[in-house]
DRENNU-332217 format. One record per residue (C-alpha): residue number from 1; residue in one letter; chain; x, y, z. Coordinates in pm, 1 decimal, padded with zeros to 6 digits. Last residue first. Example, Ala and Ser with C-alpha at 12.3 -4.5 7.8 and 13.67 -1.06 7.14 Angstrom:
NODE/2/S/A/01367.0/-00106.0/00714.0 $
NODE/1/A/A/01230.0/-00450.0/00780.0 $
This chain:
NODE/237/X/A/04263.8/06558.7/07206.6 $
NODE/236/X/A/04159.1/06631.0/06893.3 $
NODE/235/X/A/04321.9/06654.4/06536.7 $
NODE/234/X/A/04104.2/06776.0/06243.0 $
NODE/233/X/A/04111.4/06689.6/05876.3 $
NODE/232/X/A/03855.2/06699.9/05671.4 $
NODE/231/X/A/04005.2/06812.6/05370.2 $
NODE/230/X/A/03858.4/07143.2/05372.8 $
NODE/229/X/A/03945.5/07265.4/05701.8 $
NODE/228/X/A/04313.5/07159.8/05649.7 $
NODE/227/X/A/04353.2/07340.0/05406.1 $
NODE/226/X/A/04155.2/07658.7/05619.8 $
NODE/225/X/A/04432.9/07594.0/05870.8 $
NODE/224/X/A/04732.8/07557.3/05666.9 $
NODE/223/X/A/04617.4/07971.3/05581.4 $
NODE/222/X/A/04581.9/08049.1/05874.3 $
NODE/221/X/A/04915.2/07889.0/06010.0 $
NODE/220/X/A/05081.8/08078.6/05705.8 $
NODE/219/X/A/04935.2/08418.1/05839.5 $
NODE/218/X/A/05074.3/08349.6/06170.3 $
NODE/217/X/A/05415.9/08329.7/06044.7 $
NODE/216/X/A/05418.3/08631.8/05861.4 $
NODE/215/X/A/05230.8/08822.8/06160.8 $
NODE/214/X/A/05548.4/08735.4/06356.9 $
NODE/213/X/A/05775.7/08802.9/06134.2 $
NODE/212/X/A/05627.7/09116.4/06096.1 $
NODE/211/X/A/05631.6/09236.6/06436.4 $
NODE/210/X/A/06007.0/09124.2/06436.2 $
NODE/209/X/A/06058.3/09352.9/06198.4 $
NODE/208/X/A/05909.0/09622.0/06395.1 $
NODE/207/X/A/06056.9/09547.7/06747.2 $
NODE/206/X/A/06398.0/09585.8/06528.8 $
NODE/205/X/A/06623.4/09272.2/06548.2 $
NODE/204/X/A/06691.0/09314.8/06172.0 $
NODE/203/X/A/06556.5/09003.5/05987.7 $
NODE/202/X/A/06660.8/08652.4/05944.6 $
NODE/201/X/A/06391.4/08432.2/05863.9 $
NODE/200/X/A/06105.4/08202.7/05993.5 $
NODE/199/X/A/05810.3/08089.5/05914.4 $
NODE/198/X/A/05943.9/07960.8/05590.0 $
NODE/197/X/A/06190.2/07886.8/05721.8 $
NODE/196/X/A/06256.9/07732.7/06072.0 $
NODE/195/X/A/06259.7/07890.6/06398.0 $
NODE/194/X/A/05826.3/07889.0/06484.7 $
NODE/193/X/A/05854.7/07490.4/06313.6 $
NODE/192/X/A/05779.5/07304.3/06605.1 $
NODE/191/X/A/05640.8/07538.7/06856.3 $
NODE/190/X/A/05424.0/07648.7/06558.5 $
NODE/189/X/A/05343.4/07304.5/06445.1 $
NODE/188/X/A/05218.3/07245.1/06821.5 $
NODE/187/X/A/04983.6/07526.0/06893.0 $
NODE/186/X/A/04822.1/07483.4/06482.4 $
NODE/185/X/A/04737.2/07122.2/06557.0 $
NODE/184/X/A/04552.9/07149.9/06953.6 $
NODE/183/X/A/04411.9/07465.5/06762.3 $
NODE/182/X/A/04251.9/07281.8/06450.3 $
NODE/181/X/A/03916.9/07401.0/06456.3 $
NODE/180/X/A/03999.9/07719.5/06625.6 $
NODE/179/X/A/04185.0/07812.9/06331.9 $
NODE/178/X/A/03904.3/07763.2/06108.6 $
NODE/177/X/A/03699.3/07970.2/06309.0 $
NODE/176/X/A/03946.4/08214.4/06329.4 $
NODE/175/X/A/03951.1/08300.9/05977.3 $
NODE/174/X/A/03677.4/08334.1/05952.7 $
NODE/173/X/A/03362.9/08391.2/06189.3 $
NODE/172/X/A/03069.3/08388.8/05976.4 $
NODE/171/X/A/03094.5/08750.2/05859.7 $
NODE/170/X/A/02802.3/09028.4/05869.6 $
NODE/169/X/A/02592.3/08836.0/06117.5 $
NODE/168/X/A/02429.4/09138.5/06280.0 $
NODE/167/X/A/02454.5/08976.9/06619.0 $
NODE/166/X/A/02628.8/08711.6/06639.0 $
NODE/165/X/A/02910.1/08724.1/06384.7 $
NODE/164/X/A/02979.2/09094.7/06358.8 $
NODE/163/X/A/02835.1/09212.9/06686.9 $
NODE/162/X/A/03012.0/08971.8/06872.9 $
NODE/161/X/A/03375.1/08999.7/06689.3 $
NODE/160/X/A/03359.8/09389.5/06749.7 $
NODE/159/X/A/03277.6/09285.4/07157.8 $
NODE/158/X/A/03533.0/09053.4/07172.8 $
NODE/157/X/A/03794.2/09240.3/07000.3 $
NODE/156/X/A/03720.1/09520.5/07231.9 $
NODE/155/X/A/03751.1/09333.0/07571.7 $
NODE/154/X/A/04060.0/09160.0/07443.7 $
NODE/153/X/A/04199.4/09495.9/07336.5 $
NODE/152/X/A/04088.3/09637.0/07679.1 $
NODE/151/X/A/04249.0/09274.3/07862.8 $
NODE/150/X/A/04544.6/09359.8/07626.1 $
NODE/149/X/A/04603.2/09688.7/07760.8 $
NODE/148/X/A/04553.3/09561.7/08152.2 $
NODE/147/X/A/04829.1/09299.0/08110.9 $
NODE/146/X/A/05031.5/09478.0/07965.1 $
NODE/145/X/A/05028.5/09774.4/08204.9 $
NODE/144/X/A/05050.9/09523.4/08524.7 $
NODE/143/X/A/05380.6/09334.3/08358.0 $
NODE/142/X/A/05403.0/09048.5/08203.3 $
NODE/141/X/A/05732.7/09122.8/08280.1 $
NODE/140/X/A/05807.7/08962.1/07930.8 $
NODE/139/X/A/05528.6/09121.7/07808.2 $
NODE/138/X/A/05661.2/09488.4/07875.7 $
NODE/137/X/A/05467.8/09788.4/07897.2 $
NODE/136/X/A/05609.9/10032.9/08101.9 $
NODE/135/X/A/05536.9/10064.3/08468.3 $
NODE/134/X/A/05553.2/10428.0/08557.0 $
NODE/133/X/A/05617.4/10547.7/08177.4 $
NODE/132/X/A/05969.1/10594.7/07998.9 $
NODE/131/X/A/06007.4/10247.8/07807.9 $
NODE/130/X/A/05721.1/10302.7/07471.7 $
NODE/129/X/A/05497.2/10580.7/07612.4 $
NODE/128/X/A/05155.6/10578.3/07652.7 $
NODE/127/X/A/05252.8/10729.1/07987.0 $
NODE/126/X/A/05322.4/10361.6/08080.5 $
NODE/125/X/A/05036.7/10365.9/08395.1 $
NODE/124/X/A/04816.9/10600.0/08261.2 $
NODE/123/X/A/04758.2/10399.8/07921.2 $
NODE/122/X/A/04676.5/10102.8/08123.2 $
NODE/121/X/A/04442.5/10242.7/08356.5 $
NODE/120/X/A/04237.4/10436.1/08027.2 $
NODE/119/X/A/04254.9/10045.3/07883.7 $
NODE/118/X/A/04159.1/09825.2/08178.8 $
NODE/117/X/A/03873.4/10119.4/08203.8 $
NODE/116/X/A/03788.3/10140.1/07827.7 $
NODE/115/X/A/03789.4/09837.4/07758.9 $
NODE/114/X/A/03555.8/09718.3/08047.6 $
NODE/113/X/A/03325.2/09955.5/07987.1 $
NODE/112/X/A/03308.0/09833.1/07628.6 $
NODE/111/X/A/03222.8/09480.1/07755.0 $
NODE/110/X/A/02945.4/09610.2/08003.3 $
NODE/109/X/A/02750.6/09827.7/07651.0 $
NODE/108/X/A/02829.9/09577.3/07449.0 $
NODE/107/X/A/02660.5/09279.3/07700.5 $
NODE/106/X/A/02381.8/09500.9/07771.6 $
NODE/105/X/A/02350.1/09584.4/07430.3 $
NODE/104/X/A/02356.4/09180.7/07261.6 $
NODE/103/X/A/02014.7/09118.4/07564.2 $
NODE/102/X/A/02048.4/08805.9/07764.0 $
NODE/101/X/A/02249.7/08981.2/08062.4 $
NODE/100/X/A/02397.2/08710.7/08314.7 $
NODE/99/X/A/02583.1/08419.2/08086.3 $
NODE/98/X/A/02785.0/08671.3/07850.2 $
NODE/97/X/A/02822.0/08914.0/08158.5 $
NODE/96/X/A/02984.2/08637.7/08358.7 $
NODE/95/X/A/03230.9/08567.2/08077.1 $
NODE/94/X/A/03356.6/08883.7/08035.4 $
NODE/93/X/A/03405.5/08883.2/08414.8 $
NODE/92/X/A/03573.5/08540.4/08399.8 $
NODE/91/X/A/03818.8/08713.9/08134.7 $
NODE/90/X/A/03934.7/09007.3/08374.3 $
NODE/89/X/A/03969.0/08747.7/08677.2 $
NODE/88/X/A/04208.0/08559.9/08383.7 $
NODE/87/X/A/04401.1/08876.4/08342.0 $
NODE/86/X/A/04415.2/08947.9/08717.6 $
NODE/85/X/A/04579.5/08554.8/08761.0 $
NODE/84/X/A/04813.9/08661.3/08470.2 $
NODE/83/X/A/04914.0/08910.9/08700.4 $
NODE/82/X/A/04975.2/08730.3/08960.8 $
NODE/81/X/A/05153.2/08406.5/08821.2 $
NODE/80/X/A/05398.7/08703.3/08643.3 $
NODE/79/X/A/05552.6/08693.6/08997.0 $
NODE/78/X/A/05628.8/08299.1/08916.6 $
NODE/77/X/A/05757.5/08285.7/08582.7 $
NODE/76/X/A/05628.4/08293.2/08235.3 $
NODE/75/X/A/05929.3/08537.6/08115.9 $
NODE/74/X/A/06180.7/08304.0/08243.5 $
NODE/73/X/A/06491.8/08452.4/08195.0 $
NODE/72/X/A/06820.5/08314.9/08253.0 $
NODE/71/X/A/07172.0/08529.5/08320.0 $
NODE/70/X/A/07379.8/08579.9/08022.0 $
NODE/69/X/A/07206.2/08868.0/07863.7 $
NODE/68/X/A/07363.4/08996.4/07506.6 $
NODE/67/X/A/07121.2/09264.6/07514.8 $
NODE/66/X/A/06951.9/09213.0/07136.8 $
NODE/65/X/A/07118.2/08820.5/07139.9 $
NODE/64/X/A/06890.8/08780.6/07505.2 $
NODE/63/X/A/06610.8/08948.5/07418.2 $
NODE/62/X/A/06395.4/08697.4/07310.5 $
NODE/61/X/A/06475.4/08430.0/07625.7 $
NODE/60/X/A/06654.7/08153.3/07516.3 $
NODE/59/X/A/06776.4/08043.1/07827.4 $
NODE/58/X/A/06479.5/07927.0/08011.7 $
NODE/57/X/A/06504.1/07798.5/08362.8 $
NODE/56/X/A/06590.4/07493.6/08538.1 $
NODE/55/X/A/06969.3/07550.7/08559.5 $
NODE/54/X/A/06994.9/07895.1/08674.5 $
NODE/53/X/A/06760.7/07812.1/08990.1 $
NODE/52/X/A/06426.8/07778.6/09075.6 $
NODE/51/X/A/06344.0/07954.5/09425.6 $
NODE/50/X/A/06622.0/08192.4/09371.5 $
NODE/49/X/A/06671.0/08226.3/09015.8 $
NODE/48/X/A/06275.1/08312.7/08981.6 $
NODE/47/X/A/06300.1/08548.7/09244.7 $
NODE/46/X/A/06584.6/08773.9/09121.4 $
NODE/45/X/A/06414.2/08705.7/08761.1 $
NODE/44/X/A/06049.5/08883.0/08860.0 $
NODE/43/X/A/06212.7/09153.3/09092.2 $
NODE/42/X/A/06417.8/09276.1/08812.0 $
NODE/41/X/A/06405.0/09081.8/08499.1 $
NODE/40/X/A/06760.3/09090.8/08362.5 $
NODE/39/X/A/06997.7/09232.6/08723.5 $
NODE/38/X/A/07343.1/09081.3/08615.3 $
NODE/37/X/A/07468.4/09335.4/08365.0 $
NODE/36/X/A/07301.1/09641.9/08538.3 $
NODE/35/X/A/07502.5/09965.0/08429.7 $
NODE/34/X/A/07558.8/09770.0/08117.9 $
NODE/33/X/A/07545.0/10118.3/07912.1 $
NODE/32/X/A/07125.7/10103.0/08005.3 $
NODE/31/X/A/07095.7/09756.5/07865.6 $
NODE/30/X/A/07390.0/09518.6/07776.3 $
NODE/29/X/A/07307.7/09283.9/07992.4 $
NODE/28/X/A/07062.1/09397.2/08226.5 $
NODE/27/X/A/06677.8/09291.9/08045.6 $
NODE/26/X/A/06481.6/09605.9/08271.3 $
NODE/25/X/A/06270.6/09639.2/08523.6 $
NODE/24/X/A/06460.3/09789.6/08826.4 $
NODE/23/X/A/06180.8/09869.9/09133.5 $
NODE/22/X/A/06497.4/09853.7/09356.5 $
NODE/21/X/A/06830.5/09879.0/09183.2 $
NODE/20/X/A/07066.8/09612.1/09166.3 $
NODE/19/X/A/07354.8/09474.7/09324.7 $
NODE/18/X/A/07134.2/09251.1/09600.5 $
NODE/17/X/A/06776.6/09283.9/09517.1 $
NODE/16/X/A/06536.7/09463.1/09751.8 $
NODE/15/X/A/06177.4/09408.1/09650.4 $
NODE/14/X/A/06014.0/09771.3/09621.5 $
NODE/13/X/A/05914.1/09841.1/09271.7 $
NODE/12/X/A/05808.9/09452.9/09158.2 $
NODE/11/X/A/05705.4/09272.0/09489.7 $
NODE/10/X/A/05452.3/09616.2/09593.4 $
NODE/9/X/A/05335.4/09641.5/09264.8 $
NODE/8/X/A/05243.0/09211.6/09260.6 $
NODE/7/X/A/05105.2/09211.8/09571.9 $
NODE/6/X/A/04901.6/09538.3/09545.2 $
NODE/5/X/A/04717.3/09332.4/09157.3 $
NODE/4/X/A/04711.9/09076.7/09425.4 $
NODE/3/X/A/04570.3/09213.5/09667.5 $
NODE/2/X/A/04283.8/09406.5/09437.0 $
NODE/1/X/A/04182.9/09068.0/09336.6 $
């Protein structure tokens, strides 16, 4: 796992792309006094746009009205194959501990470890800084910081969710387990409907608003959920 986490560093900060900076890692466009119009994504779009091309990639990308990009974006492409390949080594080790160590403070005691490592490594590596740290965190890099930050908030939720369901048995699990009835349902409505009011609306293009938005949306998916839940109604696959 190690040569891929080194596979994906080395790729990102030292790939040589023509009319750009090396290690660059930003949207171009507009970004940075358009110092770097055509270099959006770095490493991760230069070789998406060469193995894939301009024409089979997204265009819709969320940054492009902030930056006003014009090249394509894909930020599920192929460098960010590596890193989400750590994230789901990350997850098989949660996993293995559920399955390997019967007792509830074994398993705490392993998944908090885990948080706080992914999450101390993460931290170092963007300064806990917004854009100014050694590799920022940026989800449409899907970048080695992100993905180690939300592997510790992973690791936590799953833990805090553990102790309060399984172990002491404070909640029963809502609202998720009524989302997790329905989640073939809930994925596809919110492809469907994610641009359309009421789950959408226009706001300020501010990381914060759009935070909002976001949690806006989900909460109406809850809520349809937990309808759903009680009239019987569940869609499988």
């Amino acid at each position: 796992m190690g040569i891929i986490v080194a596979t994906h560093v080395s790729i990102t900060f030292y790939l040589p792309i023509p009319g750009c900076p090396t290690g660059y890692l930003g949207p171009g466009g507009l970004h940075d006094n358009s110092s770097f119009v055509n270099c959006t994504g770095g490493a991760a779009g230069f070789i998406d746009r060469l193995v894939l091309g301009q024409n089979h990639m997204y265009k819709t990308q969320s940054f492009k009205n902030l930056y006003d990009t014009t090249l394509a974006y894909d930020p599920e492409g192929i460098l960010g194959y590596l890193t989400s390949i750590f994230v789901g080594f990350l997850g098989l080790q949660a996993g293995k501990i559920l399955t390997m160590f019967p007792l509830y403070s074994a398993r705490v005691k392993r998944w908090l470890f885990w948080a706080f490592v992914t999450g101390a490594i993460g931290a170092t590596l963007c300064k806990l800084s917004e854009n100014t740290g050694w590799i920022p965190i940026n989800k449409n890099l899907w970048s080695l910081s992100f993905a180690l930050v939300t592997s510790s908030m992973a690791f936590t939720m799953l833990t805090l969710c553990y102790l309060l369901v399984d172990v002491y048995h404070i909640v029963s699990g809502a609202p998720f387990y009524f989302v997790g009835m329905n989640s073939i349902l809930i994925y596809v409505g919110q492809e469907v409907t994610s641009s359309t009011f009421p789950w959408n609306f226009p706001v300020s293009q501010t990381h914060f608003s759009q935070l909002c938005m976001d949690l806006w949306g989900t909460t109406l998916w809850v809520i349809i959920s937990v309808w759903l839940y009680y009239c019987n109604f569940f869609l499988a696959v």
